[in-house]
PDBQT receptor file of N, H, CA, C and O in Angstrom, charges set to zero:
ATOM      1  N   UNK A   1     -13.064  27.388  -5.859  1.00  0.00    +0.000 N 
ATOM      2  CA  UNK A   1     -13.088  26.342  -6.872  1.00  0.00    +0.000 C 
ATOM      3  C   UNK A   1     -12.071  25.255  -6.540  1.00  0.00    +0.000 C 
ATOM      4  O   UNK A   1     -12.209  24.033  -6.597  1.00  0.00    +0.000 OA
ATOM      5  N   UNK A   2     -11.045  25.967  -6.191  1.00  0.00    +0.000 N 
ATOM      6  H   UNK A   2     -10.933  26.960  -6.146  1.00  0.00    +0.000 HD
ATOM      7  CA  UNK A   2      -9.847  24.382  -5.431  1.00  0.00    +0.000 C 
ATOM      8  C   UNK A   2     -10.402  23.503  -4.599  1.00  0.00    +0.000 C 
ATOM      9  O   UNK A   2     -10.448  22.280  -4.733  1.00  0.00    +0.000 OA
ATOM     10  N   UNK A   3     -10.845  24.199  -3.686  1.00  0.00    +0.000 N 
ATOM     11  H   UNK A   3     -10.808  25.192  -3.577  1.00  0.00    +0.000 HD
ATOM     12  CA  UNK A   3     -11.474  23.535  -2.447  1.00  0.00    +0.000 C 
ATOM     13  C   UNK A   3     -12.487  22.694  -3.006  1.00  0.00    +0.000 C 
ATOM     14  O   UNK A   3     -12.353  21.527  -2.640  1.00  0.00    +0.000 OA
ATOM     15  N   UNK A   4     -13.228  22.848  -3.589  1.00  0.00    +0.000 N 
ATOM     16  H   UNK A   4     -13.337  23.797  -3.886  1.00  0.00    +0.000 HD
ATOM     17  CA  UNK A   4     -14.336  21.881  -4.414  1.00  0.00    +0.000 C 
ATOM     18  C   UNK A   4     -13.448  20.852  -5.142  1.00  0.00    +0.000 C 
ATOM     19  O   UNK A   4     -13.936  19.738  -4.948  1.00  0.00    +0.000 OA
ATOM     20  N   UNK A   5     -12.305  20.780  -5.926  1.00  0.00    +0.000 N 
ATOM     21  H   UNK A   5     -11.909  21.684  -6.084  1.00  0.00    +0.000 HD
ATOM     22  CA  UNK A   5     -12.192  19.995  -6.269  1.00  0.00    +0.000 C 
ATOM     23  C   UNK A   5     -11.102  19.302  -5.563  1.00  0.00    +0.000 C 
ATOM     24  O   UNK A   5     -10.472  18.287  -5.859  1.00  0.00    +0.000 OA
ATOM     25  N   UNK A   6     -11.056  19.848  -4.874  1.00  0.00    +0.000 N 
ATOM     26  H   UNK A   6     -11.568  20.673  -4.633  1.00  0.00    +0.000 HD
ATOM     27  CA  UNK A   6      -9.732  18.943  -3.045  1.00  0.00    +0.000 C 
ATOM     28  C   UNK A   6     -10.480  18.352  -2.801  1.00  0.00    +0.000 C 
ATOM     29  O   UNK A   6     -10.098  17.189  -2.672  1.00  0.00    +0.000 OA
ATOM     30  N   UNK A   7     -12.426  18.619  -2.477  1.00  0.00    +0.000 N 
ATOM     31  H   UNK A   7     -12.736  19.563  -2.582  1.00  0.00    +0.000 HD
ATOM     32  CA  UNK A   7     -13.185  17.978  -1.738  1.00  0.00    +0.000 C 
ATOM     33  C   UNK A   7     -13.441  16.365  -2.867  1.00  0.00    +0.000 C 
ATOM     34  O   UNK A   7     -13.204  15.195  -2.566  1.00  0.00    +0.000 OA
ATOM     35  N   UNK A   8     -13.975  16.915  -4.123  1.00  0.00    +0.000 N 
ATOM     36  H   UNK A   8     -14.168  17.866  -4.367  1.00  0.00    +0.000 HD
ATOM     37  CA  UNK A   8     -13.975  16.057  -5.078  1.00  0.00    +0.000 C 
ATOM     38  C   UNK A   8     -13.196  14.406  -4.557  1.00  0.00    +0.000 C 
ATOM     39  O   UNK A   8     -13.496  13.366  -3.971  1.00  0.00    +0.000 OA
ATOM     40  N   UNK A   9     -11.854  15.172  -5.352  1.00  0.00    +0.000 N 
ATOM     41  H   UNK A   9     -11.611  16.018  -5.828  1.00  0.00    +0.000 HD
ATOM     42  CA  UNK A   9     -10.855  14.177  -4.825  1.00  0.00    +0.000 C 
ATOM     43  C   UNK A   9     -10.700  13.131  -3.964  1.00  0.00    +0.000 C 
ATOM     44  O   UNK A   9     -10.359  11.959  -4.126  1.00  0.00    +0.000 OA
ATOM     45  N   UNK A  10     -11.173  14.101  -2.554  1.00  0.00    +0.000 N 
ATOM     46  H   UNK A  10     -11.450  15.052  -2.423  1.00  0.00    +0.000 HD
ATOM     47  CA  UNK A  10     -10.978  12.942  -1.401  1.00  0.00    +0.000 C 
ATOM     48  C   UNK A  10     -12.149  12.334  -1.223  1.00  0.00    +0.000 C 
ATOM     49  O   UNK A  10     -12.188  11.404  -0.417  1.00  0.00    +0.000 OA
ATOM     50  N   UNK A  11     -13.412  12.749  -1.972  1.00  0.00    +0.000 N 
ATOM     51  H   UNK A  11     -13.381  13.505  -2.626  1.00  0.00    +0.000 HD
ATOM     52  CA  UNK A  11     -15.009  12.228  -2.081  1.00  0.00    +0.000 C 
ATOM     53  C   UNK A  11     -14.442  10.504  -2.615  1.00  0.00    +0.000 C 
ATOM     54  O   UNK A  11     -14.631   9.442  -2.023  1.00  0.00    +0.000 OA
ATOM     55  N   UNK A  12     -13.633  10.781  -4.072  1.00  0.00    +0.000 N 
ATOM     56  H   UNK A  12     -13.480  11.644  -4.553  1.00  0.00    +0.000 HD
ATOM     57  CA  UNK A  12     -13.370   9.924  -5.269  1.00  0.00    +0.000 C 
ATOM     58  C   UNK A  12     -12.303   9.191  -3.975  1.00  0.00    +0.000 C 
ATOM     59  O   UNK A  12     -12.700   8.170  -3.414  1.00  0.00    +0.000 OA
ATOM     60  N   UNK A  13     -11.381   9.619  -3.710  1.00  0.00    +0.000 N 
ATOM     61  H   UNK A  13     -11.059  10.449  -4.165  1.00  0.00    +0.000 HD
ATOM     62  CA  UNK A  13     -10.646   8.501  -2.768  1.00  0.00    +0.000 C 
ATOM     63  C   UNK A  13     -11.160   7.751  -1.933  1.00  0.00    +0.000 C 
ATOM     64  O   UNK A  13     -11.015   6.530  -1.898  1.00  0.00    +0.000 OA
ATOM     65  N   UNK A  14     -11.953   8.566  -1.020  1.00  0.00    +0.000 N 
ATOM     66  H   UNK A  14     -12.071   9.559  -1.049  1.00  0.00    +0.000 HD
ATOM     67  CA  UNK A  14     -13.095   7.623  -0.003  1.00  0.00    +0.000 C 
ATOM     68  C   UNK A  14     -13.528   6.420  -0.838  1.00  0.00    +0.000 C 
ATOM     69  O   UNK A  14     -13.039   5.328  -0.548  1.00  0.00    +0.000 OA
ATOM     70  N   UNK A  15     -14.403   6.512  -1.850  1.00  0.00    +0.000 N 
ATOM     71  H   UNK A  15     -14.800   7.399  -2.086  1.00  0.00    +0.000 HD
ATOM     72  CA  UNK A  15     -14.883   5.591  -2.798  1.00  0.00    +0.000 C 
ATOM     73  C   UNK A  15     -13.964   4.229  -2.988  1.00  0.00    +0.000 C 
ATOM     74  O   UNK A  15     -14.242   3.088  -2.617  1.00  0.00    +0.000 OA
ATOM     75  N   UNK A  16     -12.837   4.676  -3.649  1.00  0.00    +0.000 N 
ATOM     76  H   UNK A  16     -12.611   5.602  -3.950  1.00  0.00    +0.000 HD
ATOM     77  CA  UNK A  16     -11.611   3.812  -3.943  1.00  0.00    +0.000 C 
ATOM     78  C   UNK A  16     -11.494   2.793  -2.500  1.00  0.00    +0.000 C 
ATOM     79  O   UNK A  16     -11.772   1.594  -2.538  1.00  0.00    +0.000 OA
ATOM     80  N   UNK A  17     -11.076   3.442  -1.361  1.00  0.00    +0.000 N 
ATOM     81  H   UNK A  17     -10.850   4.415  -1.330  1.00  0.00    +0.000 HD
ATOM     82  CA  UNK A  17     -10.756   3.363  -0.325  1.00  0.00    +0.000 C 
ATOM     83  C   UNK A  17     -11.927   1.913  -0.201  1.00  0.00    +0.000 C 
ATOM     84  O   UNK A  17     -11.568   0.736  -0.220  1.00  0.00    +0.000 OA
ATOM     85  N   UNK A  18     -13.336   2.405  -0.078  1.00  0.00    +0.000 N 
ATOM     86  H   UNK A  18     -13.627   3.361  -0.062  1.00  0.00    +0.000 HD
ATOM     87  CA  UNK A  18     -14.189   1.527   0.322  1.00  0.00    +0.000 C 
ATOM     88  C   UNK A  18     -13.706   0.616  -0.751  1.00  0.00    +0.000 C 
ATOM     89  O   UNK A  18     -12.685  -0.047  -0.565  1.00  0.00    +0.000 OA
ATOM     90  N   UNK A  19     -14.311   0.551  -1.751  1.00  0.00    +0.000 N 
ATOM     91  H   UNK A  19     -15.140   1.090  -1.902  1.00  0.00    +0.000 HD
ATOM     92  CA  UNK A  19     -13.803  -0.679  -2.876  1.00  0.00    +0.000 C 
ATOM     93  C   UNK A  19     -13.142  -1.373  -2.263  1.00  0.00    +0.000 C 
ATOM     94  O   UNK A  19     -13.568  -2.438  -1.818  1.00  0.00    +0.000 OA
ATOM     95  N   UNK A  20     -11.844  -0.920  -2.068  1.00  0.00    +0.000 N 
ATOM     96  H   UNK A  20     -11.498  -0.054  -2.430  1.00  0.00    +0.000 HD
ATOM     97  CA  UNK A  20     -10.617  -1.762  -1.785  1.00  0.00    +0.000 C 
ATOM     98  C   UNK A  20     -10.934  -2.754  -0.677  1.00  0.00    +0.000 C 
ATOM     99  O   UNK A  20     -10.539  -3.920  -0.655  1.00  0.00    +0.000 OA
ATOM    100  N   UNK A  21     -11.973  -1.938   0.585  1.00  0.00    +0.000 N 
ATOM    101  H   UNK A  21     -12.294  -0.990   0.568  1.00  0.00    +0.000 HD
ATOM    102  CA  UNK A  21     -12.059  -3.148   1.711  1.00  0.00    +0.000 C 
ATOM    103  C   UNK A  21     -13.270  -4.106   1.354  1.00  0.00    +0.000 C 
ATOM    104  O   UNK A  21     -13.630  -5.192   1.808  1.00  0.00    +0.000 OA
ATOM    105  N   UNK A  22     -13.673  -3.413   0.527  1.00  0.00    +0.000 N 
ATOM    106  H   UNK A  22     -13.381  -2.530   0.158  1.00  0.00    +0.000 HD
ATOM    107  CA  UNK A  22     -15.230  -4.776   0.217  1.00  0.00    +0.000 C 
ATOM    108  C   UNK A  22     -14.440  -5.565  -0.782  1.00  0.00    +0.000 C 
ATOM    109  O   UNK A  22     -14.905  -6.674  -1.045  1.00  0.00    +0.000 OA
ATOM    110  N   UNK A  23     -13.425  -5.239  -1.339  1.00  0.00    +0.000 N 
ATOM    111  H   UNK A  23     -13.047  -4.338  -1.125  1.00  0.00    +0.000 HD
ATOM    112  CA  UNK A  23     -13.007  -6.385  -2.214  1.00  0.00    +0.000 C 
ATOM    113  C   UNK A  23     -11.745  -7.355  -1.313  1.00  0.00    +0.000 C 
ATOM    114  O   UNK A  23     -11.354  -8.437  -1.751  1.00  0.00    +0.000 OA
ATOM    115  N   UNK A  24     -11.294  -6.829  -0.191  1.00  0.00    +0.000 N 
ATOM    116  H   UNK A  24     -11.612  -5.950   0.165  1.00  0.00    +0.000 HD
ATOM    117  CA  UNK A  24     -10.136  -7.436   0.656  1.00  0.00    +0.000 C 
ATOM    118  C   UNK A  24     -11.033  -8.538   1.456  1.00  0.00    +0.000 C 
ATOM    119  O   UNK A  24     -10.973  -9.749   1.670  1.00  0.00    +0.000 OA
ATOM    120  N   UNK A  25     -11.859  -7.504   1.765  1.00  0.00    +0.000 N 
ATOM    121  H   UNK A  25     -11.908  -6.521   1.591  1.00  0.00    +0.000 HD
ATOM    122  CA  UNK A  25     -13.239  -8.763   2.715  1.00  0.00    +0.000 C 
ATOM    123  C   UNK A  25     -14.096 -10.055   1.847  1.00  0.00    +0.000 C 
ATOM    124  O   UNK A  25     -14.797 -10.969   2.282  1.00  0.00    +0.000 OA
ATOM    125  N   UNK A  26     -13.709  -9.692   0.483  1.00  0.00    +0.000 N 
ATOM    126  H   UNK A  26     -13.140  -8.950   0.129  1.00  0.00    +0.000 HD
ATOM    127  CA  UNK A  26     -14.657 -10.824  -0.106  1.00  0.00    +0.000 C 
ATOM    128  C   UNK A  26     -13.670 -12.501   0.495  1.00  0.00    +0.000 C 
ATOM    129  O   UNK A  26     -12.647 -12.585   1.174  1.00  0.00    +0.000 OA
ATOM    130  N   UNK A  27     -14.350 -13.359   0.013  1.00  0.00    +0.000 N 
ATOM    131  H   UNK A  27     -15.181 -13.291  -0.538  1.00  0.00    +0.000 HD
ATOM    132  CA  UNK A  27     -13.719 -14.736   0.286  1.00  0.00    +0.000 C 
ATOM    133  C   UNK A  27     -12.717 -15.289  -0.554  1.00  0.00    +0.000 C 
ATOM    134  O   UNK A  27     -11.859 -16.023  -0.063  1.00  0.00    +0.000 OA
ATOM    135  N   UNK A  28     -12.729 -14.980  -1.941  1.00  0.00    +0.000 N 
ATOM    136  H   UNK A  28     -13.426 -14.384  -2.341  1.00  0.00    +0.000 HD
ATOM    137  CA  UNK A  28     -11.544 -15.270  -2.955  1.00  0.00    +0.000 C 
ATOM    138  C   UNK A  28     -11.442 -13.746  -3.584  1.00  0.00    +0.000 C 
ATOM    139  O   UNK A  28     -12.097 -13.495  -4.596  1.00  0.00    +0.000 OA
ATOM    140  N   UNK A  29     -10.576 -12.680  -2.945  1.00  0.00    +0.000 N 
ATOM    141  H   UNK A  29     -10.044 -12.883  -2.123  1.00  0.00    +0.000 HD
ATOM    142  CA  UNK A  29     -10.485 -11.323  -3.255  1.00  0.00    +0.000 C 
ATOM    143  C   UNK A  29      -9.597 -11.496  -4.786  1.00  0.00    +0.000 C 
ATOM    144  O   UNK A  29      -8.661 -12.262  -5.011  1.00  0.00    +0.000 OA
ATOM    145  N   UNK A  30     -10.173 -10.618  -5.613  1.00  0.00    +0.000 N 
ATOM    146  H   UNK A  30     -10.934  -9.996  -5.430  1.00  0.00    +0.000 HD
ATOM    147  CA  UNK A  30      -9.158 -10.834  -6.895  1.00  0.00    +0.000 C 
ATOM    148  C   UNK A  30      -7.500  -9.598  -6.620  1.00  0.00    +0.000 C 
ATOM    149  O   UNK A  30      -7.280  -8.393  -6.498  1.00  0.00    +0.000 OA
ATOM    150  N   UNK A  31      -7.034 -10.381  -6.636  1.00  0.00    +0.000 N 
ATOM    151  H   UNK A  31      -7.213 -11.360  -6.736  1.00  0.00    +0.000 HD
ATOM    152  CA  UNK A  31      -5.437  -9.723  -6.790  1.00  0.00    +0.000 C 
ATOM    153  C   UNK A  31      -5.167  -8.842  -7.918  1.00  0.00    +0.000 C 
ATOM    154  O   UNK A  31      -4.444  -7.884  -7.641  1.00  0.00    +0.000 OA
ATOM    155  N   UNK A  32      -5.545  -8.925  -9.044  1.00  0.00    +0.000 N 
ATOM    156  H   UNK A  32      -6.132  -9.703  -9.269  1.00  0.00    +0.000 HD
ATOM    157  CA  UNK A  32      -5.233  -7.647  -9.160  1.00  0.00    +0.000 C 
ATOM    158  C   UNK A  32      -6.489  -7.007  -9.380  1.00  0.00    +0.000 C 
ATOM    159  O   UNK A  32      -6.326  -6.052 -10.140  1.00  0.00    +0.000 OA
ATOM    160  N   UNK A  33      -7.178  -7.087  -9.173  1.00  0.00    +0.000 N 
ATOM    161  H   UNK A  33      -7.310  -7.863  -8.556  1.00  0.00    +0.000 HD
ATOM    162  CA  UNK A  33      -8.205  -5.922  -8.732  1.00  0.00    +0.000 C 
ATOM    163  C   UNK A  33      -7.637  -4.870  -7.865  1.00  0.00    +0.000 C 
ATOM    164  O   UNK A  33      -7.527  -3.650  -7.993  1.00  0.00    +0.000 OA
ATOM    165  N   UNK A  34      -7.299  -5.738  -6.915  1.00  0.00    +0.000 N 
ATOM    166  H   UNK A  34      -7.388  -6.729  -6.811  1.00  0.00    +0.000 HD
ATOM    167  CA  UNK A  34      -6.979  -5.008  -5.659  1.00  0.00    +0.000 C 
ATOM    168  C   UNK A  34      -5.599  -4.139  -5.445  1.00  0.00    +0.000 C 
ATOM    169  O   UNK A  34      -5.402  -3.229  -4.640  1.00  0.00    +0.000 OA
ATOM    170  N   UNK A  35      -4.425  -4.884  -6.729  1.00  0.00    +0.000 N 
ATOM    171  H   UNK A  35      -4.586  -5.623  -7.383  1.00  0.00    +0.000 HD
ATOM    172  CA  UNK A  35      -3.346  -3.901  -7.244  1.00  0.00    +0.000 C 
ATOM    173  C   UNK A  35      -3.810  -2.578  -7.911  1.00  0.00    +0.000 C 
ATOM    174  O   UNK A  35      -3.398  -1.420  -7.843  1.00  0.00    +0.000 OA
ATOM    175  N   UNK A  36      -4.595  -3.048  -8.430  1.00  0.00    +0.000 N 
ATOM    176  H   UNK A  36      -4.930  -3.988  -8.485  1.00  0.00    +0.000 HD
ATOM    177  CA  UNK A  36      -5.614  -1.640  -9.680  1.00  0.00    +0.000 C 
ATOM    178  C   UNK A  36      -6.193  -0.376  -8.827  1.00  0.00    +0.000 C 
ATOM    179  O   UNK A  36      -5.996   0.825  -9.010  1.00  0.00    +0.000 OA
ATOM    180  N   UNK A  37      -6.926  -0.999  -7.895  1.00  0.00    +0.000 N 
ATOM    181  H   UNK A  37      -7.087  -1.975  -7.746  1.00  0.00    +0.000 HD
ATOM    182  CA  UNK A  37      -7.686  -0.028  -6.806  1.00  0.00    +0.000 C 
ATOM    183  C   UNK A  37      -6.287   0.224  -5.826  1.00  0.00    +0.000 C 
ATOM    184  O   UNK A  37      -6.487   0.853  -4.787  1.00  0.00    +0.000 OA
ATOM    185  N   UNK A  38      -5.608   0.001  -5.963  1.00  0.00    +0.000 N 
ATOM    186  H   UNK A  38      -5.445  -0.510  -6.807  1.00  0.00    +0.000 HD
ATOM    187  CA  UNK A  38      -4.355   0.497  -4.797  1.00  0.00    +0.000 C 
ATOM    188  C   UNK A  38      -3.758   1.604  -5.180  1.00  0.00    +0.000 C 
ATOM    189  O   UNK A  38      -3.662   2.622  -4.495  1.00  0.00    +0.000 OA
ATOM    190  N   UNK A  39      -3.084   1.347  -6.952  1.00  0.00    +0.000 N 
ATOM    191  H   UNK A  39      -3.162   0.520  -7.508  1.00  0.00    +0.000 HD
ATOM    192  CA  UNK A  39      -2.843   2.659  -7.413  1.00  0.00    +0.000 C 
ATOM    193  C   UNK A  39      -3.514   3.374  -7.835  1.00  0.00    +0.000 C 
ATOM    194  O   UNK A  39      -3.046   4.511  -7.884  1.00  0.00    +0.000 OA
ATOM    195  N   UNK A  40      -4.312   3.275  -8.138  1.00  0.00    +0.000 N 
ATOM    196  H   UNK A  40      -4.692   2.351  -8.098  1.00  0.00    +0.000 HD
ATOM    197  CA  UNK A  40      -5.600   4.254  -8.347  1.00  0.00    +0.000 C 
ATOM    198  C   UNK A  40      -5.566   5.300  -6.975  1.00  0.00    +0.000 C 
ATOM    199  O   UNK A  40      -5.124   6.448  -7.001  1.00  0.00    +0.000 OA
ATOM    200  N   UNK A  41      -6.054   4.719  -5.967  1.00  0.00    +0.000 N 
ATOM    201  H   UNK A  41      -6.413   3.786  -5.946  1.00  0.00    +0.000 HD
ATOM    202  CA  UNK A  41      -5.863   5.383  -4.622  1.00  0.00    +0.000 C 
ATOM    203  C   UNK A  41      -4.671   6.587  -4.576  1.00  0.00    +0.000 C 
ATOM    204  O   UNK A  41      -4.879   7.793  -4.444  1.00  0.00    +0.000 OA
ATOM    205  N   UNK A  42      -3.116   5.782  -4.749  1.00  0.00    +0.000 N 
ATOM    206  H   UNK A  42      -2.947   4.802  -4.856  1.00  0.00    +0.000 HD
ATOM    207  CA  UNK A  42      -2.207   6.241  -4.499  1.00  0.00    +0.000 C 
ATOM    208  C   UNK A  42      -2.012   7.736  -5.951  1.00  0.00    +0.000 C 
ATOM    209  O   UNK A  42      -1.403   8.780  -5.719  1.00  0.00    +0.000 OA
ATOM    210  N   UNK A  43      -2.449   7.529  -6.833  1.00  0.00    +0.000 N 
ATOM    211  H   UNK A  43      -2.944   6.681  -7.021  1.00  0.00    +0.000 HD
ATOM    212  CA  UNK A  43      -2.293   8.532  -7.343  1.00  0.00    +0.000 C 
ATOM    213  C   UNK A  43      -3.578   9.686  -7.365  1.00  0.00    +0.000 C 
ATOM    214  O   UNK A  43      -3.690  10.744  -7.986  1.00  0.00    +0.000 OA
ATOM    215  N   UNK A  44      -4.356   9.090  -6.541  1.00  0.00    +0.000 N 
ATOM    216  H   UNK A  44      -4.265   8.231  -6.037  1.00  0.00    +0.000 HD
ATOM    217  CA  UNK A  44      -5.435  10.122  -5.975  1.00  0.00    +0.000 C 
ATOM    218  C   UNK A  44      -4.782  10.784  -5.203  1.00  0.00    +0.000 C 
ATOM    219  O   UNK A  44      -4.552  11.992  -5.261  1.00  0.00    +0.000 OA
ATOM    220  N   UNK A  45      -4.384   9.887  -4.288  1.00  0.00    +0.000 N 
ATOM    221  H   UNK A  45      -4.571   8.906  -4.241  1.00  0.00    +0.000 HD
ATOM    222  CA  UNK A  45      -3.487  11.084  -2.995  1.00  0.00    +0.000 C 
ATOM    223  C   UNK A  45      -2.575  11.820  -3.386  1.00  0.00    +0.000 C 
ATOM    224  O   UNK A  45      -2.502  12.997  -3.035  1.00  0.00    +0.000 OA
ATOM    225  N   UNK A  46      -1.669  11.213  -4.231  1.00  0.00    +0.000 N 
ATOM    226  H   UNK A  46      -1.728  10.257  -4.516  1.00  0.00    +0.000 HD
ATOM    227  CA  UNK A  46      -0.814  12.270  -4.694  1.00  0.00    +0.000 C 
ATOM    228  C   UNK A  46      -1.237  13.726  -5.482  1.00  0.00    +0.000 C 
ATOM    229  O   UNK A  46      -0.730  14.848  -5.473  1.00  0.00    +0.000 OA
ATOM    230  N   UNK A  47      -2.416  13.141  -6.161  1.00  0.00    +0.000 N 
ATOM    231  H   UNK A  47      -2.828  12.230  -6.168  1.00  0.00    +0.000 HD
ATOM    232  CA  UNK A  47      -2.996  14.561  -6.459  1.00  0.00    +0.000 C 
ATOM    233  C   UNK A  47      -3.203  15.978  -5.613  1.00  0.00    +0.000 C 
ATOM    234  O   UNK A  47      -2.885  17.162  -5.718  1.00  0.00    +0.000 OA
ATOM    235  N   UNK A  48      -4.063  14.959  -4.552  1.00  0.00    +0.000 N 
ATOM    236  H   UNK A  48      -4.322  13.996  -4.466  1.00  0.00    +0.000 HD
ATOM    237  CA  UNK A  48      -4.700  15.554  -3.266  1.00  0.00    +0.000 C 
ATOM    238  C   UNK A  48      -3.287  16.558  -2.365  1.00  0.00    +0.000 C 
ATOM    239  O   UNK A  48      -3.368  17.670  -1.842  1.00  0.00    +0.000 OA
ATOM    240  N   UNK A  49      -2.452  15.905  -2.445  1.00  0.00    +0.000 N 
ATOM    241  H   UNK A  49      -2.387  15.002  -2.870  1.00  0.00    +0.000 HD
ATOM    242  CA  UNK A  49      -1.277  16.678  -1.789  1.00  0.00    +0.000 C 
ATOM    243  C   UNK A  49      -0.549  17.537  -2.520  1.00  0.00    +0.000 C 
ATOM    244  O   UNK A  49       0.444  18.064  -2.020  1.00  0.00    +0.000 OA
ATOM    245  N   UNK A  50      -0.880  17.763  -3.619  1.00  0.00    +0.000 N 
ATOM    246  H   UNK A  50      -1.687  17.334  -4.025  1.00  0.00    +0.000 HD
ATOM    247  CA  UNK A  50      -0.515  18.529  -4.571  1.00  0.00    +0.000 C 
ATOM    248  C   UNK A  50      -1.856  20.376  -3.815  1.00  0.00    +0.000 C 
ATOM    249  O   UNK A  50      -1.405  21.476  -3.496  1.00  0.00    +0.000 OA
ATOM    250  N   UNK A  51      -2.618  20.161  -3.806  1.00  0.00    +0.000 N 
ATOM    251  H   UNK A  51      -2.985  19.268  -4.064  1.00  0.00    +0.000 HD
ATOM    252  CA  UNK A  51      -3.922  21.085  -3.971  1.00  0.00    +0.000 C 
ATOM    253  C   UNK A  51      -3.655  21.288  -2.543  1.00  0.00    +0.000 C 
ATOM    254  O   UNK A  51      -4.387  22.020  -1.876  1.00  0.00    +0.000 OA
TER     255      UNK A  51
């Protein structure tokens, strides 16, 4: 059951992860979007290193 939700996690981070570069790659990227999706990320990982 951990392992499923370790996998979860880094499924949900991947996600984040992409976001973040389709929104870095747009032409007028919104700033804080891109603060929002950063910590979001970062407290994914921290989860993730927890498990």
């Amino acid at each position: 059951m951990e392992t499923s939700h370790a996998q979860a996690l880094q499924l949900k981070h991947e996600g984040i992860d992409r976001r973040l570069r389709d929104e870095l790659n747009r032409p007028a990227p919104d700033s804080a979007k891109i603060q929002a999706l950063k910590k979001q990320k970062l407290r994914l990982k921290e989860e993730i290193a927890l498990h």
